[in-house]
C-alpha positions as CSV (number, residue, x, y, z in Angstrom):
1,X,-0.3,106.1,142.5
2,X,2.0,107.8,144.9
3,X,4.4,110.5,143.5
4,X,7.8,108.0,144.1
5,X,5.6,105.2,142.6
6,X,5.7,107.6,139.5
7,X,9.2,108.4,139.8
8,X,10.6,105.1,139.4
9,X,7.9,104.2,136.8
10,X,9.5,107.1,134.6
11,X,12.5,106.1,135.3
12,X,12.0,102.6,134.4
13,X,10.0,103.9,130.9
14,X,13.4,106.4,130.3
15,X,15.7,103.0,130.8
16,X,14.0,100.9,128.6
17,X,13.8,103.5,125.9
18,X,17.8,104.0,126.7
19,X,18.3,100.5,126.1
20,X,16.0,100.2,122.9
21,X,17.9,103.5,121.3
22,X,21.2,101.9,121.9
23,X,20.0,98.4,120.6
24,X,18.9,99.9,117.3
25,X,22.4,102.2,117.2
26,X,23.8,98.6,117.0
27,X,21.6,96.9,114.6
28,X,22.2,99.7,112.4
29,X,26.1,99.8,112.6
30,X,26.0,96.0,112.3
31,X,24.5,96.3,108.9
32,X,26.5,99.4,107.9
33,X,29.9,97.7,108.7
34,X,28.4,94.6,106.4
35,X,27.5,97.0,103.6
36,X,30.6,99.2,103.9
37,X,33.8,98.6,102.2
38,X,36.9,99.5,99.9
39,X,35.6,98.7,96.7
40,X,31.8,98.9,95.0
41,X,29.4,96.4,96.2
42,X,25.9,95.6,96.2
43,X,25.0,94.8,99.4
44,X,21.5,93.6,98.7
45,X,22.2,91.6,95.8
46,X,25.3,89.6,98.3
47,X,22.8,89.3,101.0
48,X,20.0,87.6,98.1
49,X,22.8,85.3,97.1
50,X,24.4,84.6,100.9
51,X,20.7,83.4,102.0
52,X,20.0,81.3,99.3
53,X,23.0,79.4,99.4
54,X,25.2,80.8,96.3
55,X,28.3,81.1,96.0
56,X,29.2,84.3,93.7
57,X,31.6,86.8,94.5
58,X,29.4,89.3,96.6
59,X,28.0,86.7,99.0
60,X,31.7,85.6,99.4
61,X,33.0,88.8,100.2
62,X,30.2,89.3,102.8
63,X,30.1,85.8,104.5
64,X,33.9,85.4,104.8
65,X,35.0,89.4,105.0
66,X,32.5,91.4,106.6
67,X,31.0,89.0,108.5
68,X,33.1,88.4,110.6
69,X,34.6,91.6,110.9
70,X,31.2,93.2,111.7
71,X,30.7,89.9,114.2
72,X,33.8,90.4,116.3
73,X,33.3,94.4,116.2
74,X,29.8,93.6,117.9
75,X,31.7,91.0,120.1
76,X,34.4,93.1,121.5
77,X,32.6,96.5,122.2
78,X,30.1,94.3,123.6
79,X,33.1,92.8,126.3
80,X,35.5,95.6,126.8
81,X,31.8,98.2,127.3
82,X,30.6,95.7,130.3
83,X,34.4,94.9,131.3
84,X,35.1,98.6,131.6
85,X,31.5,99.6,133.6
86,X,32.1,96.8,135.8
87,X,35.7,97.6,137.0
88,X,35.1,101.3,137.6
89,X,31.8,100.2,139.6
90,X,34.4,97.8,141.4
91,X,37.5,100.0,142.6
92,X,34.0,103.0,142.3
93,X,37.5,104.5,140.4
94,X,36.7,106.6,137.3
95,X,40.0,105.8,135.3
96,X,39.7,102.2,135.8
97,X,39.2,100.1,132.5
98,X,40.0,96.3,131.9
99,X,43.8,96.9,131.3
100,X,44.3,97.8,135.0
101,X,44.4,94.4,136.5
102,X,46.7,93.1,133.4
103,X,44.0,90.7,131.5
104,X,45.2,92.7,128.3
105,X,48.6,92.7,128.7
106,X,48.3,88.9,129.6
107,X,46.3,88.4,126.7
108,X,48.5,90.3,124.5
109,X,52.1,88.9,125.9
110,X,50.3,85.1,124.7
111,X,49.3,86.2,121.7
112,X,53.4,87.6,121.1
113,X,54.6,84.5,122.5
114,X,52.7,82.7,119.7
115,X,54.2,84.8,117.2
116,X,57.9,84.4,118.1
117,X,57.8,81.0,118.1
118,X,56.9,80.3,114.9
119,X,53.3,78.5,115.7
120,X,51.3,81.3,114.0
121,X,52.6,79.9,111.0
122,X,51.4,76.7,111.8
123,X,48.1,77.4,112.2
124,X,46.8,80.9,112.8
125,X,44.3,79.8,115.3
126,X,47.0,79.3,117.7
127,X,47.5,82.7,118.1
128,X,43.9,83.2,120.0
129,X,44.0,80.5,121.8
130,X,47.4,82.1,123.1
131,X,46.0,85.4,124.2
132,X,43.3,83.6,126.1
133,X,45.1,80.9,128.2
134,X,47.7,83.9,129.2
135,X,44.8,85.4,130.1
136,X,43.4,82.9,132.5
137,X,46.6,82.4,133.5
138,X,47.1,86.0,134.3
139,X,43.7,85.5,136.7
140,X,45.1,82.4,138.2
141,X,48.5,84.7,138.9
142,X,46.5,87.9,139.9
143,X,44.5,85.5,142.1
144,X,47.9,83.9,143.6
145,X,49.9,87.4,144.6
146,X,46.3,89.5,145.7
147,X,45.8,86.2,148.0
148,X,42.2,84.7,148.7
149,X,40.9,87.7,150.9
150,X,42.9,90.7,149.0
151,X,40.8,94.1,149.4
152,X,40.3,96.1,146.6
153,X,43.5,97.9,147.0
154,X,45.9,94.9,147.3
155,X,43.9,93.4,144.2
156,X,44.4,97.0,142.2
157,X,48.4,96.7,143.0
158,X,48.3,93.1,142.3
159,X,46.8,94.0,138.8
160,X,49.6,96.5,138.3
161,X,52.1,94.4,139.2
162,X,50.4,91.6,136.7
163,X,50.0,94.3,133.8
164,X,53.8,95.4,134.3
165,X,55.0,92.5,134.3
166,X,53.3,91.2,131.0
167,X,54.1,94.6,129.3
168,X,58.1,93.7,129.9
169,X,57.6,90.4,128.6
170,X,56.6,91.2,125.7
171,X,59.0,94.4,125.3
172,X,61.7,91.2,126.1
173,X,60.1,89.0,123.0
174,X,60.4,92.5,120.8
175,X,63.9,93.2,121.8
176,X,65.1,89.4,121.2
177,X,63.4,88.8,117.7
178,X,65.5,87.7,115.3
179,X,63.3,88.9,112.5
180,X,62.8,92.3,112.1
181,X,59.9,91.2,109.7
182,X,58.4,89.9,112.8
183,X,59.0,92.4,115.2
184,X,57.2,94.4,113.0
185,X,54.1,92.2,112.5
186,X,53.6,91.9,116.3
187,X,53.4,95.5,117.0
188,X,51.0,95.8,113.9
189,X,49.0,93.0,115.6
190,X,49.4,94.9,118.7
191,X,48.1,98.1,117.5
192,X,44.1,95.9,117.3
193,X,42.1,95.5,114.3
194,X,39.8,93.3,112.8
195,X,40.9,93.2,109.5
196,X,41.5,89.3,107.7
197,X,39.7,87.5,110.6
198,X,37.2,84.8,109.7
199,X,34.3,83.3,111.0
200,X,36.9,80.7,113.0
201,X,38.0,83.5,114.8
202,X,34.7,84.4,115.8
203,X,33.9,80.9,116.9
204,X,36.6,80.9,119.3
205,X,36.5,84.1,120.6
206,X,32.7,83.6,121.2
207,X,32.3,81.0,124.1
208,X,34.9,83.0,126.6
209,X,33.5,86.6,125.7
210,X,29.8,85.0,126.4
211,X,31.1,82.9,129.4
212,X,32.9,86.2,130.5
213,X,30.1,88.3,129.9
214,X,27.5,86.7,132.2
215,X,29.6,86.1,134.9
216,X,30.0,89.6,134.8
217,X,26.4,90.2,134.7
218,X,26.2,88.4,137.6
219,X,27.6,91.1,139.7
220,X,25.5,93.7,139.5
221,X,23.5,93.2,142.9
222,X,26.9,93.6,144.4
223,X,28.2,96.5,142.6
224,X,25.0,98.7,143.5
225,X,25.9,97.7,147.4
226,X,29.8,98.2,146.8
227,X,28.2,102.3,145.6
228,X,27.9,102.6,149.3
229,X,31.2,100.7,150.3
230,X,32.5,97.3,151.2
231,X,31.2,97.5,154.8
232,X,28.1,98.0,153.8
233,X,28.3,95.5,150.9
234,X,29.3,92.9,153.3
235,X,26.2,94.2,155.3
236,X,23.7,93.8,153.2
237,X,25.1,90.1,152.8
238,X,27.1,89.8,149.8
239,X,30.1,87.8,149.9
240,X,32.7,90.1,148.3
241,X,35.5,87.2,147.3
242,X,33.0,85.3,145.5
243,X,31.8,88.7,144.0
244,X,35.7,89.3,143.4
245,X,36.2,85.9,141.6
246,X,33.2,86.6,139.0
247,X,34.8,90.3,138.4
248,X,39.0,88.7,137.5
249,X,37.4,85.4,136.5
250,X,34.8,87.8,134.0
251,X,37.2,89.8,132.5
252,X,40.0,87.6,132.2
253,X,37.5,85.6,130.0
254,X,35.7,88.3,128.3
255,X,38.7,90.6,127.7
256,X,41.3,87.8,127.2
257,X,38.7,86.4,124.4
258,X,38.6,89.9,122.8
259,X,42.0,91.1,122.7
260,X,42.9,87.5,121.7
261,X,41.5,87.9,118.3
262,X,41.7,91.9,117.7
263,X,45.6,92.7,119.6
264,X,44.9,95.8,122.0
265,X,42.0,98.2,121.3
266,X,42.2,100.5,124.0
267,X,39.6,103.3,125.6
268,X,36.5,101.4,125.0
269,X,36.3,100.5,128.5
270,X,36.9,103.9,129.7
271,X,35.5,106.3,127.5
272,X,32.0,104.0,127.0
273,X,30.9,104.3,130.6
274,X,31.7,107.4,131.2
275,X,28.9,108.4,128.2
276,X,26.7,107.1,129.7
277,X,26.6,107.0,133.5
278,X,24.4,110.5,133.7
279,X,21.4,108.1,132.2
280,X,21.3,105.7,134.0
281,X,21.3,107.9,137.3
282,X,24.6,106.7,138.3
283,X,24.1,102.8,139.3
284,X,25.9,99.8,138.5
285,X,23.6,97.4,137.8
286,X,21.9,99.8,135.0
287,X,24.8,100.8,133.5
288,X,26.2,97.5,132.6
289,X,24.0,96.4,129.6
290,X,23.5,100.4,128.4
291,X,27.7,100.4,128.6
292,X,28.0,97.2,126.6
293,X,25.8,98.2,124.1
294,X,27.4,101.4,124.0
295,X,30.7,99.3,123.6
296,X,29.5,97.5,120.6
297,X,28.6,100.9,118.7
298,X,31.9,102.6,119.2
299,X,34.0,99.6,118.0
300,X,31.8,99.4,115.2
301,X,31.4,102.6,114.4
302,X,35.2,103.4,114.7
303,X,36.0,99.5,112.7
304,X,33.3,101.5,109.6
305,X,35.4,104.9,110.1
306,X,38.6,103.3,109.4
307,X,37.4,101.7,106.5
308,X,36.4,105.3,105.4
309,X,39.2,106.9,105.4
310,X,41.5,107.7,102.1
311,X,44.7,106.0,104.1
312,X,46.9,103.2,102.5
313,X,47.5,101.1,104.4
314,X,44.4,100.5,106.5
315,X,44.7,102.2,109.6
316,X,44.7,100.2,112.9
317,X,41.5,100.2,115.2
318,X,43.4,100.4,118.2
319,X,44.9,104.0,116.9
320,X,41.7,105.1,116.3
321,X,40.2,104.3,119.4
322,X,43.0,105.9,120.7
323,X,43.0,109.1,119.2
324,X,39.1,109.2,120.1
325,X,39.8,108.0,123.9
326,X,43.0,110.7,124.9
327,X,41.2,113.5,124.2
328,X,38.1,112.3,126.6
329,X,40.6,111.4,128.8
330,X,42.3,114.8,129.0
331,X,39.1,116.6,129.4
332,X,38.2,114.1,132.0
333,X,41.4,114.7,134.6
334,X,40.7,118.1,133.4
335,X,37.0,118.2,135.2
336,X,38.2,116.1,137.9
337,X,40.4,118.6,138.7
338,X,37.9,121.3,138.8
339,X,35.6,119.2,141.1
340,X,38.8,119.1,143.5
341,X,39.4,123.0,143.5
């Protein structure tokens, strides 16, 4: 076997093991965010009684509370990871993350809109299905100013203006509640968590997040070529408006889906791929599943930390992630910086 023959079987061997480590990291913060909680539970005893079909306190508490809290953290990371690898392989940006074409914001603003109006009171599953038809809508807009055969940088300003605009809508809906009761359960539903969802919640959020997610798989061919630029993209014979349509159309699913039924959770997408990029030798199509793995262990990790700390009330996920993410991303400009000296 020739010596680059055993070169990219190592590599192959070092990926797979990657991608097993990070698969059991999540299987064993899936189980440790159903086992851990406020108050003293046997875990085995409500998983005995939950598979045999009982219905006694513990296997209530862990079918309709940790469930599907442990469900959607798996959901989420899994989405915002793979959102957030796939954008900075697009725009080949390191600071880019979902938000930057304004699915979240869109998302949000749809949720809020919900909210003022009274239906989340009518039925609480109106308020995803808000988030993710601003969402789409927010594509369908993103698509409609960018224009069919936007580059990337008329699709990043697009994006910005799309993201602006959603933020001062929902500043607007803030400022003109009439309720300050409200007002102040929107920005608590605004700050992310995924506290009091059920498993309706995670049935809704599910078919967008999946549909999202394999569109987005779908561009990894196209984001190894774009490594080496558009030109040579186009090339190598990949169609970069189609590639384009499966990257808004991907995350405008995916991430619509996820902030839809958790408010904003913010850094995932940026801090994830960033981890780890250096092991998967820095291409695209490699780093996708490793950073949506990676996505599901942080949100669940960081969902279990908040549980364990002594705060009243519960803090909010999205403060969590951020206080993890604006460090990372201070020490990030910070070696940027150093690279440009």
């Amino acid at each position: 076997m020739s010596e680059i023959a055993l070169q990219a079987e190592r590599s192959a061997s070092g990926y797979r093991r990657l991608l097993g480590a990070l698969s059991l990291t999540v299987a064993i913060a899936f189980v440790l965010s159903l086992a851990i909680g406020y108050g003293p539970f046997d875990f085995g005893a409500a998983l005995k009684s939950a598979l045999s079909g009982k219905d006694d306190l513990g296997a209530l508490v862990l079918v309709e509370i940790r469930l599907p809290r442990a469900l959607l953290g798996l959901l989420v990371g899994f989405a915002l990871g793979l959102a957030g690898a796939v954008m900075q392989a697009f725009l080949r940006n390191p600071l880019a993350e979902p938000g930057i074409i304004g699915i979240s914001g869109a998302a949000a603003f749809g949720a809020v809109v919900i909210f003022y109006s009274g239906l989340a009171a009518v039925s609480s599953l109106l308020l995803p299905i808000g988030g993710i038809v601003a969402a789409l809508a927010a594509g369908l807009l993103l698509f409609a100013v960018a224009g069919r055969n936007a580059n990337t940088a008329t699709l990043i300003l697009a994006g910005i203006a799309v993201n602006s605009l959603a933020g001062a809508l929902v500043s607007l809906v803030l400022n003109l509640s009439p309720n300050p009761f409200a007002a102040t359960e929107i920005m608590f539903w605004l700050m992310g968590s995924f506290a009091d969802r059920s498993l309706t919640h995670v049935a809704i959020a599910l078919p967008p997040i999946l549909a999202g997610c394999i569109a987005l798989f779908f561009t990894s061919r196209a984001l190894d070529a774009l490594a080496l630029g558009e030109d040579t993209a186009t090339s190598l014979g990949f169609d970069l408006r189609i590639t384009r349509a499966l990257l808004v159309g991907g995350v405008a699913l995916a991430v619509g889906g996820a902030v839809a039924v958790s408010g904003t959770i913010g850094f995932v997408g940026l801090v994830v791929p960033h981890l780890l990029r250096p092991f998967v030798a820095y291409r695209p199509s490699l780093l996708l599943p490793a950073s949506a793995l990676g996505g599901a262990i942080l949100t669940l990790s960081a969902d279990i930390a908040v549980r364990l700390l002594p705060t009243q009330p519960e803090l909010k996920l999205g403060v969590v992630t951020a206080v993890i993410g604006a460090p990372f991303l201070f020490s990030l400009v910070w070696r940027m910086r150093g690279d440009l000296r």
